[in-house]
Backbone as a ProteinNet text record, in pm:
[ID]
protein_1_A
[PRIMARY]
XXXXXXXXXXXXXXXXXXXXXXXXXXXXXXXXXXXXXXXXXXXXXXXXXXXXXXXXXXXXXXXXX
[TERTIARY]
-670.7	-534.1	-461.5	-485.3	-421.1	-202.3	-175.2	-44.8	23.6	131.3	179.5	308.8	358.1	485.6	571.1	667.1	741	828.7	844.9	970.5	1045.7	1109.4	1228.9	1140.7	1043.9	934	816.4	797.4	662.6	603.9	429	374.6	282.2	248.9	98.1	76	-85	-151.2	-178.6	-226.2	-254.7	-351.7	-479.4	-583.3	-599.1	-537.8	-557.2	-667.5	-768.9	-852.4	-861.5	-840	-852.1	-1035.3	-1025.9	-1178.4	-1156.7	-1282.8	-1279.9	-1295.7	-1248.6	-1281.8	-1348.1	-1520.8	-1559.9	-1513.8	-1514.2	-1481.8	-1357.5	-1238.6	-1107.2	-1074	-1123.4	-1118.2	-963.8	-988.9	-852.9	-909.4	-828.1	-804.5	-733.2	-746.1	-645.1	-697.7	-619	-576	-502.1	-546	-485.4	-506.7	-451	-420.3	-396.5	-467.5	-468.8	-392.4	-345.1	-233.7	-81.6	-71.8	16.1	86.4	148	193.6	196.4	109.4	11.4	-91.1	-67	-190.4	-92.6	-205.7	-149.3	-260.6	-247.8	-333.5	-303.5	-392.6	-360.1	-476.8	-453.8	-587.1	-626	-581.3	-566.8	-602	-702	-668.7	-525.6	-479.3	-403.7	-266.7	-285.3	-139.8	-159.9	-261.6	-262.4	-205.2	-288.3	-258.6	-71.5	-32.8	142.1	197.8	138.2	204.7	204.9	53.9	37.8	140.7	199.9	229	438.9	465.7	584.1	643.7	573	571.2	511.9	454.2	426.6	608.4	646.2	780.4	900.2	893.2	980	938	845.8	819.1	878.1	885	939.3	1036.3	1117.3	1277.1	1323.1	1207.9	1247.6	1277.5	1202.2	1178.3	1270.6	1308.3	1424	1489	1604.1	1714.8	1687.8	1607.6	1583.6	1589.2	1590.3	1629.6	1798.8
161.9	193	65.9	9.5	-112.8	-54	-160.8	-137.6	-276.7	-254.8	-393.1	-423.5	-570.7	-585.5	-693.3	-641.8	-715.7	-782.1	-938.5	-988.4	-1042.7	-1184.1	-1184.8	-1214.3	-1255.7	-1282.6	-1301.5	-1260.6	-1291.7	-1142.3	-1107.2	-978.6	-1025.6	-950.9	-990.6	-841.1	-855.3	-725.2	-750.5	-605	-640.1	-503.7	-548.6	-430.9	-372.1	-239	-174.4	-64.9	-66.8	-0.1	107.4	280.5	348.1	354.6	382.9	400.2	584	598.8	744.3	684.6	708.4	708.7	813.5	866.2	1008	1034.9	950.7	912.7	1007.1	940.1	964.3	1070.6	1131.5	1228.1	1198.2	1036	1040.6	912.8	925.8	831.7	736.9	599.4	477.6	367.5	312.5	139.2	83.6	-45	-224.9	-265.1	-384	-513.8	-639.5	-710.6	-866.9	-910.8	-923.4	-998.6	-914	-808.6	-740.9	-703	-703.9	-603.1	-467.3	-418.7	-262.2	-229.7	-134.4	-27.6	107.3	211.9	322.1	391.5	569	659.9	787.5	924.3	995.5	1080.1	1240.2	1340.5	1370.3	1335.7	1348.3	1237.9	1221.5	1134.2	1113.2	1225	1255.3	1180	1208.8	1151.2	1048.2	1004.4	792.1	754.1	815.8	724.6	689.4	826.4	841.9	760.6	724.5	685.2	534.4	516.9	381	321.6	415.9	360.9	359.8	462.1	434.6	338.1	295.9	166.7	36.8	60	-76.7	-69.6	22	61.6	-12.3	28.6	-66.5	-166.9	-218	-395	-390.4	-391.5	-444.1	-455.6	-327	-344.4	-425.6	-444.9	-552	-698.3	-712.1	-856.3	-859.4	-764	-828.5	-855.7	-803.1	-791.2	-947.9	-1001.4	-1123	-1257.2	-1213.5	-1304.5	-1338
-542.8	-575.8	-615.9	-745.8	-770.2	-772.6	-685.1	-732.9	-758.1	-857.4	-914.4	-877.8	-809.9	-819.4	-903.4	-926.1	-991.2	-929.7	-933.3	-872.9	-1006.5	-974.9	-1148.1	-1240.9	-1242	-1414.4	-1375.9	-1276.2	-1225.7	-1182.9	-1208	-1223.4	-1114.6	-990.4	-918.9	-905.9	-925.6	-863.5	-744	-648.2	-535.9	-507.9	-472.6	-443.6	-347.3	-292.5	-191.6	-174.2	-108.3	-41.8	34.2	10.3	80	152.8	227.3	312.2	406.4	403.4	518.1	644.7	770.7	854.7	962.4	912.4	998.9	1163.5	1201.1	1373.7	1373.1	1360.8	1362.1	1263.7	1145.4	1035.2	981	928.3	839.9	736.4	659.9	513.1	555.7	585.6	596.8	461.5	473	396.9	449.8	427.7	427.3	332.4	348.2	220.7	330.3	339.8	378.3	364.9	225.9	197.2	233.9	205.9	242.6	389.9	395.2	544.9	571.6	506.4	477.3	569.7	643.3	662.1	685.6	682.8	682.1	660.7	706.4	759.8	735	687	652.1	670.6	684.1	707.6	512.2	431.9	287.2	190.1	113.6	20.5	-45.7	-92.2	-147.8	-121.2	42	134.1	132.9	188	228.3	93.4	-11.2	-167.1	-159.3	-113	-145.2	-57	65.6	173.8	105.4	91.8	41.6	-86.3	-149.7	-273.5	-213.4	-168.8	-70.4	22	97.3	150.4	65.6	-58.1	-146.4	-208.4	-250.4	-255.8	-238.4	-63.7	49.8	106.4	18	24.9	-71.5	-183.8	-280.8	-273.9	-230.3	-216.1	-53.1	14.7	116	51.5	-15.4	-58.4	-191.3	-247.7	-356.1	-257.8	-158.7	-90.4	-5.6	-39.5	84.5	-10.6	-215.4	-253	-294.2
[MASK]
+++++++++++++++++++++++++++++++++++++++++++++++++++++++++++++++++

């Protein structure tokens, strides 16, 4: 799930990783670099969750310049 942010002229990608987890029967991701993880019984959902909270980083981090 590549997602991209934009700050004032500058573009970084950042590669997030959904994985299955059979144990637990859910869909999570992280990002290392990020302050991301998150969990879901859905591909479908983690992807959204994941891309929502890439979201409200972004709008954390404008508001902090």
């Amino acid at each position: 799930m590549p997602q991209h942010f934009n700050g004032d002229s500058t573009r970084k990608s950042f590669e997030i990783r959904a994985q299955w987890d059979g144990e637990t029967g859910v869909w999570w991701c992280s990002n290392d670099e990020l302050p991301l993880t998150t969990e879901a019984p859905t591909f479908e959902r983690v992807c959204q969750l994941a891309g929502l909270r890439c979201q409200a980083l972004i709008m954390r981090s404008d508001s902090m310049i």
